[in-house]
LOVOKE-750802 format. One record per residue (C-alpha): residue number from 1; x, y, z; chain. Coordinates in Angstrom, 2 decimals, m for minus. Layout:
<pts>
<NUM,<X,Y,Z>,'A'>
...
</pts>
This chain:
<pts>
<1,<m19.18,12.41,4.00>,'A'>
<2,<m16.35,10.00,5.05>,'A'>
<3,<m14.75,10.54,8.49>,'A'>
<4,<m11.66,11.03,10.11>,'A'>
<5,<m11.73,10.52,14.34>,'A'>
<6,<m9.06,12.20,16.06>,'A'>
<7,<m8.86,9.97,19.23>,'A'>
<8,<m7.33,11.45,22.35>,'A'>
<9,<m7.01,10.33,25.44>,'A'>
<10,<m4.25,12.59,27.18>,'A'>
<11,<m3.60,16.72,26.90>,'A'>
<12,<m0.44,16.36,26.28>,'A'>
<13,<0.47,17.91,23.11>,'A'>
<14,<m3.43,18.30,21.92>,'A'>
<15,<m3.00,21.37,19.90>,'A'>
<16,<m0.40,19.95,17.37>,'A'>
<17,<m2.78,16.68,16.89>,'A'>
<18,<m6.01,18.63,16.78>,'A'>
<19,<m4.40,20.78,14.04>,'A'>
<20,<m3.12,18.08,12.38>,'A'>
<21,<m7.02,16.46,12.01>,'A'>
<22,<m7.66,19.57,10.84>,'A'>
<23,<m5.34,19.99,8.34>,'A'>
<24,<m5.16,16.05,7.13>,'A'>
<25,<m9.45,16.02,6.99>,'A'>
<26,<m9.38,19.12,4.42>,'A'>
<27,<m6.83,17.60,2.02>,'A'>
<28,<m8.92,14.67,2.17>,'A'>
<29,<m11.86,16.44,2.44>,'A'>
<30,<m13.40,14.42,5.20>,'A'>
<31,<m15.62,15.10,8.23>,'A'>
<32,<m13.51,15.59,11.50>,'A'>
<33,<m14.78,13.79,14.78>,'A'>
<34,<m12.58,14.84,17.57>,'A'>
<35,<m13.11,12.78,20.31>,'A'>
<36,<m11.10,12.76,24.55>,'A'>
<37,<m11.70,9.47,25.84>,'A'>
<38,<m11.17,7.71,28.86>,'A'>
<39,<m12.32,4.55,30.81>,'A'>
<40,<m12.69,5.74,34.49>,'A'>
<41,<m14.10,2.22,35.45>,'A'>
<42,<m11.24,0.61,33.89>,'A'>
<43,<m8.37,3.16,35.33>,'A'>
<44,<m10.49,2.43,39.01>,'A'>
<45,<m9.33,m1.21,38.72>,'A'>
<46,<m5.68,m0.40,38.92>,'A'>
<47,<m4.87,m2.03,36.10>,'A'>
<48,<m4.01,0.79,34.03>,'A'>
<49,<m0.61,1.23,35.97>,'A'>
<50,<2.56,m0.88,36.28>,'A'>
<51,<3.45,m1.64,40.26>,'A'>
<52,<5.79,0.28,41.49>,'A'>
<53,<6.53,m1.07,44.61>,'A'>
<54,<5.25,0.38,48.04>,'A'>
<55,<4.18,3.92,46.30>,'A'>
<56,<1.69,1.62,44.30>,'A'>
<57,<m1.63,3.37,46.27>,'A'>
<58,<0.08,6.97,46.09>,'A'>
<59,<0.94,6.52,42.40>,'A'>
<60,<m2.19,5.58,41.30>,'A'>
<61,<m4.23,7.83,42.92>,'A'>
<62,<m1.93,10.94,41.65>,'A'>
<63,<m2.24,9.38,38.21>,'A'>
<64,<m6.14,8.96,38.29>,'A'>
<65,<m7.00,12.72,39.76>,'A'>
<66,<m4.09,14.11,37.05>,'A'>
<67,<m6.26,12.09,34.22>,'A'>
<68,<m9.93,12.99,35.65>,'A'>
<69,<m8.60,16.92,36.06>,'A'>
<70,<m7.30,17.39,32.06>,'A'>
<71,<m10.73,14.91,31.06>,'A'>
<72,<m13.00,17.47,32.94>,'A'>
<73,<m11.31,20.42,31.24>,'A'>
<74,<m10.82,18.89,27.58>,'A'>
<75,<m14.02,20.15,26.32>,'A'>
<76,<m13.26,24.06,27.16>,'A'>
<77,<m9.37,23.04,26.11>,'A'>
<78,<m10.61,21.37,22.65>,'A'>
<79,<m12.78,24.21,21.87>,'A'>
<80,<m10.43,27.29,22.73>,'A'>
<81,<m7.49,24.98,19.67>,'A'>
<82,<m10.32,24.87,17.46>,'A'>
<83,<m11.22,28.35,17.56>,'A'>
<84,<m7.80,29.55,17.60>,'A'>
<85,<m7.38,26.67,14.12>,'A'>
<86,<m10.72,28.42,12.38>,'A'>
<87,<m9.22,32.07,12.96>,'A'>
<88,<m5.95,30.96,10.69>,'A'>
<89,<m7.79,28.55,8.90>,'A'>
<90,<m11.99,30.05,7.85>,'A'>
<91,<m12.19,27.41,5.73>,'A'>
<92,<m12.76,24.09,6.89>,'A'>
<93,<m14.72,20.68,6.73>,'A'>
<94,<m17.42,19.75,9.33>,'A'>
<95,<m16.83,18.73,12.35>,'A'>
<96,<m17.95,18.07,15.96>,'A'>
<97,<m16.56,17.62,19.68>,'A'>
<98,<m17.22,15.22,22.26>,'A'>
<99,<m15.96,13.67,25.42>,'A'>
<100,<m16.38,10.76,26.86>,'A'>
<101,<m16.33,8.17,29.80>,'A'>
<102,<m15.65,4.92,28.35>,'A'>
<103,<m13.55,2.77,26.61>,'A'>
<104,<m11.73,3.42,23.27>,'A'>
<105,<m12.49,0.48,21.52>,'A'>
<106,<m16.56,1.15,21.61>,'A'>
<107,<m16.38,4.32,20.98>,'A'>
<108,<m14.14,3.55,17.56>,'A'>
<109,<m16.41,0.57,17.23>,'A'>
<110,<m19.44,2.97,17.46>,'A'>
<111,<m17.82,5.55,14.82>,'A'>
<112,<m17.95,2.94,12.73>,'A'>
<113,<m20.79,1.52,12.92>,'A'>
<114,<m22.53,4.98,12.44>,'A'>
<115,<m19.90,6.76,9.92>,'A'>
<116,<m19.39,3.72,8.09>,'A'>
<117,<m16.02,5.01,5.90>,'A'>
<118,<m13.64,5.64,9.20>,'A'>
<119,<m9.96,6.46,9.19>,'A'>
<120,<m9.10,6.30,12.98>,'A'>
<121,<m5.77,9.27,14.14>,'A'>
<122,<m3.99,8.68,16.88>,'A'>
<123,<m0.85,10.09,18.35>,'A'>
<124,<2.24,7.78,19.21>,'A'>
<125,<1.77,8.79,22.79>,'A'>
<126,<m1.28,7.37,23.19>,'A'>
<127,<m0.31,4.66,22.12>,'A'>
<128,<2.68,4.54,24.24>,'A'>
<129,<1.67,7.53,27.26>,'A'>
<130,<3.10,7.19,30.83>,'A'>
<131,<3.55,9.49,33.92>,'A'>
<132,<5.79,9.99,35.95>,'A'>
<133,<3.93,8.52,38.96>,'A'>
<134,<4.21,5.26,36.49>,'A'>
<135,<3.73,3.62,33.08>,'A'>
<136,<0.01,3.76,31.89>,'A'>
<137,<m0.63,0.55,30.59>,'A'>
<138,<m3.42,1.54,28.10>,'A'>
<139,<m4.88,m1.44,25.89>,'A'>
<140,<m3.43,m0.75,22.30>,'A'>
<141,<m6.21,m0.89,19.96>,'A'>
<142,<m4.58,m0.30,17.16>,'A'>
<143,<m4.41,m3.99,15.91>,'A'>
<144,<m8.14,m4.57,17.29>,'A'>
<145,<m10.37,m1.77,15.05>,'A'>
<146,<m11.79,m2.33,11.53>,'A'>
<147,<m10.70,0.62,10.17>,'A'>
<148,<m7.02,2.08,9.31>,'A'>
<149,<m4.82,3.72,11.58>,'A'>
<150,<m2.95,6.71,10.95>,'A'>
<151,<m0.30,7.37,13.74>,'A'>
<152,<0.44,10.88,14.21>,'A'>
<153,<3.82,12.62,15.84>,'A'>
<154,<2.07,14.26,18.55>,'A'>
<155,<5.10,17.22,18.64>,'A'>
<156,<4.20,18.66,15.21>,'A'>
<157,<1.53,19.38,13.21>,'A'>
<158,<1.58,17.36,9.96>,'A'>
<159,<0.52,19.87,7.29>,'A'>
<160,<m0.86,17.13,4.66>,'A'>
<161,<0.38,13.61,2.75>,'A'>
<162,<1.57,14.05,m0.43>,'A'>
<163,<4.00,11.27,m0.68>,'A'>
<164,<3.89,7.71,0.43>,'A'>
<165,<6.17,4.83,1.17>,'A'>
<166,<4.34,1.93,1.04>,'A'>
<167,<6.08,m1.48,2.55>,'A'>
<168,<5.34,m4.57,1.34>,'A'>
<169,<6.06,m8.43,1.84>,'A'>
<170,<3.61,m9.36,m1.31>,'A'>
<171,<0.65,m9.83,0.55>,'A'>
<172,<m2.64,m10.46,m1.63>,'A'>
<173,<m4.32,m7.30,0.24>,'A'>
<174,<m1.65,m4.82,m0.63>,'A'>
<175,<m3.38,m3.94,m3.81>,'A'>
<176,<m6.76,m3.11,m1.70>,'A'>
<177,<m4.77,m1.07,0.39>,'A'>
<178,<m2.89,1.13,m2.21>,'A'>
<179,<m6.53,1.66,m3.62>,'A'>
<180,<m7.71,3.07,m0.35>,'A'>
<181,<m4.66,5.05,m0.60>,'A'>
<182,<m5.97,6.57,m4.15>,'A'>
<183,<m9.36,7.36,m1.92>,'A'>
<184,<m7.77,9.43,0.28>,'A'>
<185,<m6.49,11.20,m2.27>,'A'>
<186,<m9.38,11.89,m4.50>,'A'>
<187,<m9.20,15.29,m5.74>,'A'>
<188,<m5.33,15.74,m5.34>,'A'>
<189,<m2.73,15.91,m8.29>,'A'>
<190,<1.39,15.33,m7.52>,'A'>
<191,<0.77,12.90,m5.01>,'A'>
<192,<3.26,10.20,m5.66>,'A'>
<193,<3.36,6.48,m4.09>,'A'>
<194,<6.42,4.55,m3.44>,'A'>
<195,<6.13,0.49,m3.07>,'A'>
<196,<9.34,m0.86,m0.96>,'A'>
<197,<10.40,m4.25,m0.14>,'A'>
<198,<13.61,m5.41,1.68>,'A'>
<199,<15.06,m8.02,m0.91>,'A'>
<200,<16.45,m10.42,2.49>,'A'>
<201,<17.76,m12.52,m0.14>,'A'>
<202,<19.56,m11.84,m3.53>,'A'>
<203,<18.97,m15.01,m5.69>,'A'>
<204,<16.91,m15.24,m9.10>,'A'>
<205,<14.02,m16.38,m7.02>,'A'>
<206,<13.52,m13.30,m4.47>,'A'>
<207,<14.43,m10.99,m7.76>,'A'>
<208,<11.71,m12.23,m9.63>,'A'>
<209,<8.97,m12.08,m6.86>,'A'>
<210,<10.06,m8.56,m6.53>,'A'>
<211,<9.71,m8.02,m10.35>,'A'>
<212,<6.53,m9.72,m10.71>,'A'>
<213,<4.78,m7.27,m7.59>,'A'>
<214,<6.24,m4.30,m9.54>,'A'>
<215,<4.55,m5.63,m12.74>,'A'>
<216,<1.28,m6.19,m10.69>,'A'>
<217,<1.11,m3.01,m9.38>,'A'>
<218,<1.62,m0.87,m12.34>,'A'>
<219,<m0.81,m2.82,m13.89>,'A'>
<220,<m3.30,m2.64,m10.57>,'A'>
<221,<m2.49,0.98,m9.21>,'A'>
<222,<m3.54,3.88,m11.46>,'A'>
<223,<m3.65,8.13,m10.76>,'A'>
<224,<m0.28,7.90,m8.13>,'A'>
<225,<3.22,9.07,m9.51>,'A'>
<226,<4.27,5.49,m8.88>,'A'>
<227,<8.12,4.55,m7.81>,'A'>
<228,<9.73,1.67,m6.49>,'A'>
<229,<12.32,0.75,m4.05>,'A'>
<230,<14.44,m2.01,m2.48>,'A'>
<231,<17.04,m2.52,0.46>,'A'>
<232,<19.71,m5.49,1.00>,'A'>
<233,<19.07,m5.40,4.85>,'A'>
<234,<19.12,m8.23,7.63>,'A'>
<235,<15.14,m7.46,8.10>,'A'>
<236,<12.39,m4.88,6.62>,'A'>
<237,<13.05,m2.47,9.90>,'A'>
<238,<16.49,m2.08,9.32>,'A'>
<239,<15.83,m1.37,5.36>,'A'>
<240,<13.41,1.21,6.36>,'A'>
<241,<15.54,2.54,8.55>,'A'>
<242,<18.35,2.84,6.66>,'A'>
<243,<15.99,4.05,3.54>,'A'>
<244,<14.54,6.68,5.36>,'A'>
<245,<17.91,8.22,6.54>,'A'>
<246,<17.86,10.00,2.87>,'A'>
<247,<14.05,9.70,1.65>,'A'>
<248,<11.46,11.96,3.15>,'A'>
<249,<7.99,10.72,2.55>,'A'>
<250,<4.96,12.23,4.34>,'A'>
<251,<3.94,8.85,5.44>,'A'>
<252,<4.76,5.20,6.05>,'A'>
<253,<2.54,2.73,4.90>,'A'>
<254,<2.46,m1.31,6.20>,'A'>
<255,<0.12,m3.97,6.67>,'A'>
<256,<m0.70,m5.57,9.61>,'A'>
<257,<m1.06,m9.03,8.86>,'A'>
<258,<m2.25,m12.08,11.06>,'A'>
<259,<1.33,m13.96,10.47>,'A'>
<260,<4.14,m12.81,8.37>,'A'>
<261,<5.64,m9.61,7.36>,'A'>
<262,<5.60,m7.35,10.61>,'A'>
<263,<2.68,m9.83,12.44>,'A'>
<264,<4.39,m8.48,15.45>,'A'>
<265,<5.16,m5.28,14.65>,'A'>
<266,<2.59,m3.66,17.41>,'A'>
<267,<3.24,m6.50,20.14>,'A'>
<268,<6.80,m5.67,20.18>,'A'>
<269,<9.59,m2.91,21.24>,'A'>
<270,<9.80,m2.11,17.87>,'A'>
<271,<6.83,m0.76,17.26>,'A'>
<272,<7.46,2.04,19.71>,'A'>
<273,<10.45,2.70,17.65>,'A'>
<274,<8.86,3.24,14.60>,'A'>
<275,<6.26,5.30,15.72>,'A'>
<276,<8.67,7.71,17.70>,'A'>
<277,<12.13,7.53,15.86>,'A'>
<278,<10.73,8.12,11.32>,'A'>
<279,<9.24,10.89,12.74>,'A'>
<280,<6.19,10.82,10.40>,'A'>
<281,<3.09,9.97,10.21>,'A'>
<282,<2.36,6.00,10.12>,'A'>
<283,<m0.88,4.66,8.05>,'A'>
<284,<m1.90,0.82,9.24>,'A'>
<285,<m3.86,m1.05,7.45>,'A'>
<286,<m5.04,m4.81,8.52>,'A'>
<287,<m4.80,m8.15,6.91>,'A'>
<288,<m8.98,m8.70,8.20>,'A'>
<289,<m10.48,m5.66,7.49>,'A'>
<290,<m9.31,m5.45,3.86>,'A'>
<291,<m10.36,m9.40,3.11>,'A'>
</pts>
């Protein structure tokens, strides 16, 4: 069975996510590894927190005990939101538990290796977490797995993904994507895909790219109720932006490619933007892994 690995590092907000794995791995009908990670040689170092002046020692220690106190209790924690998931939800896919001391990069890369088929969950805030004490500088992995990425709003549960907005730039791997899309879908009827591009330019050339892709992808995509849409905006943020102001899709789609369309999407302060301002899940897929 394909596999779905709920990565958490913090226990802030853990019952909404853990639900959410819960909920997202039986629509897709995929095994659910939960796993609480974190890298207690790593956070010794004292790189894991920004200076903050003369309280730099105090900080960090009241970070590091706060961290190694919720990692000591996530087991019990995890296991009192899954029972309390089961007894509103009997019916469920597999799944196991674990914790552990390392880093989150080999224990995704490990996932992998063993699960094979791995879609990797995260929440925005760990991605992005910080105390008060200071700003956690945690390595962002997302650009540095082989699998996707689905971003999850840690404040609510998301239910399921029916509906998907998928951005594009015309990359070559878009199709592959959209395909893994259908995958994640087996099984599912009204599910309905949307392709968007922000049309920077008017002339006949950009018009005819976009007409060509939309060709393509009727022709490439099949079992999606499949849409299309386009923005006039200065850049592809500010057409999904504005697009999503009246458009609700369960999920927002892009590609993270080596250069080009959104290349630094997750190295910039947009990125925490988009993960904590749609509101909605965000699925990443990568230029390398899909070649």
């Amino acid at each position: 069975m394909k596999t779905n690995l709920l990565l958490l590092d913090t226990s802030k907000n853990m019952e909404p996510l853990i639900f959410s794995g819960f909920n997202l791995s039986n629509q897709q009908q995929r095994k659910l590894k939960i796993s609480y990670v974190l890298d207690f040689n790593w956070m010794g170092s004292g790189a894991f927190i920004e200076p903050t002046g003369s309280n730099i020692d105090a900080s960090l220690r009241v970070a590091e005990k706060t961290l190694r106190k919720d990692f000591e209790q996530a087991r019990t924690e995890m296991q009192s939101i899954v029972a309390k998931y089961l007894e509103l939800h009997p019916q469920n896919v597999p799944y196991e538990l674990d914790v552990v001391e390392n880093d989150r990069l080999s224990v995704v890369n490990k996932t992998i290796e063993e699960e094979k088929d791995v879609l990797l969950l995260m929440s925005n805030y760990n991605s992005y977490s910080g105390l008060d004490t200071g700003a956690i500088n945690y390595p962002n992995i997302i650009d540095k797995v082989a699998c996707p990425v689905l971003i999850l709003p840690d404040d609510t549960p998301t239910a399921g993904i029916n509906t998907y907005l998928y951005a594009t730039a015309f990359h070559p791997e878009d199709f592959k994507a959209m395909r893994h899309l259908k995958e994640l879908t087996e099984g599912l009827s009204q599910c309905s895909l949307t392709v968007f591009h922000n049309l920077e330019s008017t002339n006949f050339e950009s018009i005819l790219k976009w007409t060509g892709f939309k060709t393509m992808t009727k022709e490439s995509i099949e079992g999606f109720q499949l849409n299309f849409a386009h923005s006039h905006e200065k850049n592809v943020r500010e057409g999904l932006k504005k697009y999503l102001e009246d458009e609700k899709p369960d999920v927002l789609v892009i590609m993270k490619e080596t250069k080009g369309f959104l290349a630094d999407l997750f190295s910039s302060s947009e990125t925490h933007y988009v993960l904590t301002h749609f509101k909605r899940p965000v699925l990443v897929y990568h230029e390398e892994n899909l070649k």
